[in-house]
N, C-alpha and C positions, 0 to 999 in steps of 0.2 A: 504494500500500500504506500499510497504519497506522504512524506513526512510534514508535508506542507499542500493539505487537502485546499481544495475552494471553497469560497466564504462560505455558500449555500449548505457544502457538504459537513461544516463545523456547528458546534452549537454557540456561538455566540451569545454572552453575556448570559450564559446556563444560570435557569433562579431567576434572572430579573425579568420585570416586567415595568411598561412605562405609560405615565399619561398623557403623553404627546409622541407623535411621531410621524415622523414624515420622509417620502421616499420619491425619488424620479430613477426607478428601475429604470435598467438596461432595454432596449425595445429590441426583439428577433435575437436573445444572446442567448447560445445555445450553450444549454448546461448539463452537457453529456458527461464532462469530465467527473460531475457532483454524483451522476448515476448511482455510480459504483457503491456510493457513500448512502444514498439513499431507497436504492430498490437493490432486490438480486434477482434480476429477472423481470418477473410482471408481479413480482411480490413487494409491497413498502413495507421498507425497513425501518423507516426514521418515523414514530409518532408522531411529529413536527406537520406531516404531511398526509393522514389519513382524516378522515372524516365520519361520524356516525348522521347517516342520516334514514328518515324511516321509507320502506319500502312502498309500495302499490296498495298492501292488506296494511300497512303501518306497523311494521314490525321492524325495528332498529337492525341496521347494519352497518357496518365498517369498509370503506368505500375508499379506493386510490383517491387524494385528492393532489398529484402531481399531474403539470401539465405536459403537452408533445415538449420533447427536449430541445426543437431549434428557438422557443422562444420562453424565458425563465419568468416573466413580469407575472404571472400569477402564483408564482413560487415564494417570490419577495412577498408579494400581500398575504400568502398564507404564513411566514415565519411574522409580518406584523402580528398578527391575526392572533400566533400562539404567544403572543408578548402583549397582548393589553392585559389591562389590571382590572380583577374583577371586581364587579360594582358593589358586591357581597363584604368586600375586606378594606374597596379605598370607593366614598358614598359618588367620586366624580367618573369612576370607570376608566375609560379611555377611547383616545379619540386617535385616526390616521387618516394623512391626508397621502392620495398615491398618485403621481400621475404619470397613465398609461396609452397606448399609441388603442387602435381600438381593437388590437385583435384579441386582447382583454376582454371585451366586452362578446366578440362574436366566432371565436374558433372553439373548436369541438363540439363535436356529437353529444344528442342524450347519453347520459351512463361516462362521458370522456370525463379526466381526471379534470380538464379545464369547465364542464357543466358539471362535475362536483361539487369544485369550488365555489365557484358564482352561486349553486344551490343549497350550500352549507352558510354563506354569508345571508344569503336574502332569507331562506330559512329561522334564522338566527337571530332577526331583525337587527344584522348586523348595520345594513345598505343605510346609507343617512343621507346622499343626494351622488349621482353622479354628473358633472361639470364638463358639456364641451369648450375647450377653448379654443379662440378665432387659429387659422391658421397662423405658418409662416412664423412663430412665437420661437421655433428652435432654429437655431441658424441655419442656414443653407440646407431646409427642406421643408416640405409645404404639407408634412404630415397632420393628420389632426387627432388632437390630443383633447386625453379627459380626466380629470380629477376624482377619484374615487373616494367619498366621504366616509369614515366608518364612524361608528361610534356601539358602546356597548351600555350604554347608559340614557337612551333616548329621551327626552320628555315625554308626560303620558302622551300630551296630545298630538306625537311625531310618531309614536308607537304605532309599527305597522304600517309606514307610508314611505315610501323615497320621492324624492325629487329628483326631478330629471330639467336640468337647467341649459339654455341654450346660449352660452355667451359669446359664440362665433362670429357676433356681428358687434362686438364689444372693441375691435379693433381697430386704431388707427394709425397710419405712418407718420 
């Protein structure tokens, strides 16, 4: 094995957890090399990256939540995900701000590691608003990008809603 594994394939800052956090993952970074570290096979090996979510009849089960490997940005939101603080031990929870190119939002199939993910957040009433922003904002490329809001601490009267904000035309040169 690598003496010097990749960020993803480590447990960084093992125990803690934060009420703030914010990230601009890598867009299309393929984290093959973390594999090794976190599946053997078709099998997850890292906790960090599985999910319980209920079935069809509602029967709980334990569900790959890694994404295809040429692209890691819902990998980063799920190691946020295992690092908020829970609202049970600190009353403000935690909140993460991510911003991601959209194939976050629209790659993989029902049952793929990447509609896992997205269904263990929204499930979870983790979702607090997804944010497009105006093109052209990263340099030299006209991609469009969106800010993934979490929070695990909602107000009631947020509970069980996302927002979906369009602020694409927000921009000016």
């Amino acid at each position: 094995m690598n003496p010097n594994p990749p960020y993803l394939s480590t447990i960084s800052f093992q125990g803690n957890h934060f009420d703030f956090m914010l990230s601009n993952p890598p867009y299309g970074k393929n984290w093959s090399k973390d594999q090794a570290y976190i599946k053997d096979g078709n099998e997850v090996i890292d906790s960090r990256f599985k999910v319980t979510l209920p079935d069809y009849w509602g029967n709980e089960e334990t569900l790959d939540a890694t994404p295809r490997s040429s692209d890691g940005q819902l990998l980063f939101l799920m190691e946020m995900v295992n690092k908020m603080k829970s609202p049970k031990n600190n009353k403000i929870g935690s909140r993460v701000a991510s911003v991601h190119n959209g194939s976050s939002l629209f790659t993989g199939d029902a049952g793929s590691g990447e509609s896992n993910i997205r269904r263990h957040i929204i499930e979870n009433d983790l979702l607090e608003a997804i944010v497009q922003l105006p093109n052209n904002l990263f340099y030299n490329t006209g991609i469009t990008t969106y800010i993934w809001l979490l929070s695990n601490n909602k107000p009631e009267a947020r509970k069980g809603k996302v927002q979906l904000i369009d602020a694409g035309l927000l921009f000016r040169k």
